[in-house]
C-alpha positions in Angstrom: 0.0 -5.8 -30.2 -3.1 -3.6 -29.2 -4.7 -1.9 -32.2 -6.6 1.6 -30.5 -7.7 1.0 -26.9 -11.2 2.6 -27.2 -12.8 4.8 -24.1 -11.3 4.0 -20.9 -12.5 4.0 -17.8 -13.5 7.6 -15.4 -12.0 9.9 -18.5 -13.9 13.2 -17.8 -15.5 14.1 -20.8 -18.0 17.0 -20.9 -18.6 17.3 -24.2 -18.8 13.7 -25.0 -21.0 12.2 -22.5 -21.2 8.8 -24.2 -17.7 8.4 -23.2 -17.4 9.8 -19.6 -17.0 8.2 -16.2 -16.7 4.4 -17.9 -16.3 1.9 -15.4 -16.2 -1.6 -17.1 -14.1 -4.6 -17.3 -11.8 -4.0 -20.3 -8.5 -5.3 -18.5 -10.2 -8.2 -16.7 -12.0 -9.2 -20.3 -8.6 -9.1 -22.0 -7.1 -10.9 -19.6 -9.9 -13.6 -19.3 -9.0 -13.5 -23.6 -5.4 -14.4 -22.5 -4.1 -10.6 -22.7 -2.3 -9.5 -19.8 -2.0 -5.2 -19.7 2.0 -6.0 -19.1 2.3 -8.2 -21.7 1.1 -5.7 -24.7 4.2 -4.7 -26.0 3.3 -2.7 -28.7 -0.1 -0.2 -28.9 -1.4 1.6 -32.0 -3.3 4.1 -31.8 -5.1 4.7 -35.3 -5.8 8.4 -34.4 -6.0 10.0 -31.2 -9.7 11.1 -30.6 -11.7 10.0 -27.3 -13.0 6.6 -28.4 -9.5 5.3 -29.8 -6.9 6.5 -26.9 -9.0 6.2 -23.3 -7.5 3.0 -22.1 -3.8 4.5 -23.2 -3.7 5.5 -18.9 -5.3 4.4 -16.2 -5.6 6.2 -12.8 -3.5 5.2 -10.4 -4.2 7.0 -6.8 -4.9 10.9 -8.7 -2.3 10.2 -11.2 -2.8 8.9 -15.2 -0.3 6.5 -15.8 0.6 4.2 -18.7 -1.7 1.2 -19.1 0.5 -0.9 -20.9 4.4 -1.6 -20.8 5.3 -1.5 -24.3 5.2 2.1 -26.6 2.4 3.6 -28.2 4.0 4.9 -31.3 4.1 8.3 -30.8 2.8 9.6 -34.9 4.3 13.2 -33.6 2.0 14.7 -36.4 -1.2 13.8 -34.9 0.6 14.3 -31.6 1.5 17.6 -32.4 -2.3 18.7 -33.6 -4.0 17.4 -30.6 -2.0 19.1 -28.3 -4.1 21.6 -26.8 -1.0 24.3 -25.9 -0.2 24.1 -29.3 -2.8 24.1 -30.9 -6.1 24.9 -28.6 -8.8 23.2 -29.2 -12.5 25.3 -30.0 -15.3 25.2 -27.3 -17.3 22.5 -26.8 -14.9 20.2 -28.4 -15.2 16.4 -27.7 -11.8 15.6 -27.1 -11.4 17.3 -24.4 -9.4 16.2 -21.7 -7.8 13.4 -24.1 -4.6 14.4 -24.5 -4.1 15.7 -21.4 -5.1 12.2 -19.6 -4.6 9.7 -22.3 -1.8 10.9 -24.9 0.1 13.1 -22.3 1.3 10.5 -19.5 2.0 8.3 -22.1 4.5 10.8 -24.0 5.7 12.0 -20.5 6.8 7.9 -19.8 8.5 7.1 -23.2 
C-alpha cells in the first residue's frame, strides 16, 4: 500500500511552480527501498490536491497513464469536487492540471 504519491514528475503546473516540471528519482528510490511501481496494489490518496496525487500517472509517449497496477480508491466525493467540468475551478488556482493528468487517467483505467 502507497499512502499519497506526492508531486510527480513533468506535471504542468502554472500556478504552483514549486511543483512543475519534476524530474527526480521517485520510482528508482522506491525500488532501491524494495518497492516495485507493479507491485503497489493498493494507493490512497489522502485528498487530491497537487502535492498528494502527481505520481498517480506517469507519461508514457504524450499519454498519462496509471503508475501503479493496483486501484486508487476512487473517494467519488472528493472526485466529484475536483473535477473541473463539474465543478470549475477559479483563476489562478493551484491545482490546476491535476485532475486532468493525475486523477483523470486513473478513473478512466479502473
Amino acid at each position: 500500500m502507497l499512502v499519497d504519491t506526492g508531486a510527480g514528475n513533468g506535471k504542468e503546473r502554472p500556478y504552483a511552480p514549486a511543483y512543475a516540471h519534476h524530474d527526480n528519482p521517485y520510482l528508482a528510490e522506491l525500488e532501491a527501498a524494495g518497492v516495485r511501481a507493479e507491485d503497489v496494489d493498493i494507493v490512497v490518496n489522502t485528498h487530491l490536491h497537487v502535492d498528494h496525487v502527481g505520481w498517480n500517472t506517469r507519461l508514457d509517449g504524450r499519454e498519462w497513464v496509471p503508475t501503479f497496477p493496483g486501484p486508487v480508491p476512487d473517494g467519488a466525493e472528493d472526485v466529484e469536487f475536483w473535477d473541473p467540468m463539474r465543478y470549475p475551478r477559479p483563476p489562478g488556482d493551484g491545482n490546476m492540471n491535476v485532475f486532468e493528468d493525475s486523477v483523470a487517467p486513473v478513473e478512466r483505467a479502473a
